[in-house]
N, C-alpha and C positions, 0 to 999 in steps of 0.2 A: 330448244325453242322456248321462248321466254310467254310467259302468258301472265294475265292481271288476275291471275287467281295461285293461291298456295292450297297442295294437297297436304293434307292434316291426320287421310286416314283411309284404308282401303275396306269395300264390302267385303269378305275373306267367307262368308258361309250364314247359314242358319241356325237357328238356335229353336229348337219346339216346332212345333203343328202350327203354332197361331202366328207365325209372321216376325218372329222376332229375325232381326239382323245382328249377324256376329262384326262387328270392325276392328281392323287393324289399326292402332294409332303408328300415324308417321309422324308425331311429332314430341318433345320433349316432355310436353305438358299434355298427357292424356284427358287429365283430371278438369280439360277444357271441355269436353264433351258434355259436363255434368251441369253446365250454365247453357249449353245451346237451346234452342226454341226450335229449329229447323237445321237439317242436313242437305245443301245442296251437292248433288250426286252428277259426277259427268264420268262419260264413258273415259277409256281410257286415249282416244284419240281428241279428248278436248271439247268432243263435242256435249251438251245439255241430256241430261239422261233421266233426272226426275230432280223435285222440291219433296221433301219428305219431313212430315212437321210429327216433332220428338213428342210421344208421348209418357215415356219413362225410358232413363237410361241406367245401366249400373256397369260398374267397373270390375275387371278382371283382372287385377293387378299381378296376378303372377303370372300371367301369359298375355301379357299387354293389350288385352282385347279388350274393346266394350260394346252390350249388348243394348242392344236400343229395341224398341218398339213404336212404329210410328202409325200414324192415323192413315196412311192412304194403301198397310200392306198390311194381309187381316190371316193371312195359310201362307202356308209352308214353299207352295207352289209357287206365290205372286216375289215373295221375299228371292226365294231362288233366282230369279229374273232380275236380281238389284245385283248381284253376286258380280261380283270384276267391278263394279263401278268403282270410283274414285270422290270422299267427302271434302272438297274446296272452298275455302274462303277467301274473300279479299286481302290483301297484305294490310290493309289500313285496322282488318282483326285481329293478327299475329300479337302476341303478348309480348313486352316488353323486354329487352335483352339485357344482359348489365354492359357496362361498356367493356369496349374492346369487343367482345364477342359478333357475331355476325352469322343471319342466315342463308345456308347454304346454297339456293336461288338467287341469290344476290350474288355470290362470288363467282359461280358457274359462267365461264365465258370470257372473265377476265384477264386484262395481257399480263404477262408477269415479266418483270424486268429486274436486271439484276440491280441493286443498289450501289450505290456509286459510280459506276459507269454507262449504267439507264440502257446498258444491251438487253436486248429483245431476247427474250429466253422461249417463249411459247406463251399458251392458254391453257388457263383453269379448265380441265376437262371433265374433272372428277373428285370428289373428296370421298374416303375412305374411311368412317368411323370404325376405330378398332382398342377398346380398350380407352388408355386414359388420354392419348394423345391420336389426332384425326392425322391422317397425309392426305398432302394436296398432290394430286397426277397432274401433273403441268406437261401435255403434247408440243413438243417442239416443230419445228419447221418439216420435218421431216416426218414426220408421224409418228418419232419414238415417245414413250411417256415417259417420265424421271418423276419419283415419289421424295415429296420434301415431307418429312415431318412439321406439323401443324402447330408450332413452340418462339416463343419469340425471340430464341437463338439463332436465329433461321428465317422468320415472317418480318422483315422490317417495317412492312407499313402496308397500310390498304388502304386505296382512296376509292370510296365508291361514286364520286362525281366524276372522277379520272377515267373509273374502270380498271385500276390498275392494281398489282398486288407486287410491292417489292419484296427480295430475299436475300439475303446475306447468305453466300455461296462458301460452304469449307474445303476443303482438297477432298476427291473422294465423294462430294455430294453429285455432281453432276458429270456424269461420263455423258460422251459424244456418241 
């Protein structure tokens, strides 16, 4: 389901007696956390779960967390209560990408056709971060998934007006 908001980071625990929140970052750029002014927090079904305005944040870089302290959560107890929620912002916040590159809410959904013959191969259903190269899970008609390598040996084009993601097919990449 596609929504007008990008998750950036999840509530994951607490930190101290006095309310601090431990976060997960989902995103590239953690180190975004350390400009925000407020955390908007929705449960995990999308729906509005609290506005929570940063009082101090610091970073955990070797375990990708960061620990916030915010103005409306003061014990141990109230912070517990933020825990599962999800930090969201608008996509018009998302930091700039270099080209070519492309975030992964954008591609999620899209048809994939094969290039040159414009056959209908399936749907973006999944991307796999693994190491230095992502695979794209493209579910075909049938509900099997085929994992492309995310390389541009292979990705011929993404139009995101289209919704479309072409792939340059070798022997061997795509069994039936």
């Amino acid at each position: 389901m596609r929504t007008n908001r990008v998750r950036i980071g999840r509530i994951v625990g607490v930190h101290g007696i006095r309310g601090e929140i431990k976060i997960l970052a989902l995103t590239d750029n953690p180190a975004r956390f350390l400009d925000m002014r407020s955390l908007s927090v929705y449960r995990s079904d999308g729906t509005p779960q609290s506005e929570l305005t940063i009082e101090s944040v610091r970073l955990v870089e070797n375990k990708g967390l960061i620990v916030a302290r915010v103005k409306e959560i003061s014990d141990r107890d109230s912070a517990e209560e933020a825990v599962g929620g999800y930090v969201e912002i608008p996509p018009g916040e998302r930091y700039q990408l270099e080209e070519g590159a492309f975030w992964i809410d954008d591609l999620l959904g899209m048809a994939v056709l094969e290039t040159g013959s414009d056959v209908p191969l399936g749907v973006l259903s999944d991307i796999i971060s693994q190491g230095e190269n992502d695979l794209y899970v493209v579910k075909d008609e049938k509900g099997k998934d085929h994992y492309i390598p995310a390389v541009k040996e292979f990705i011929a084009g993404v139009d995101l007006d289209k919704r479309e993601i072409r792939i340059s097919l070798i022997e061997g990449l795509w069994e039936s």
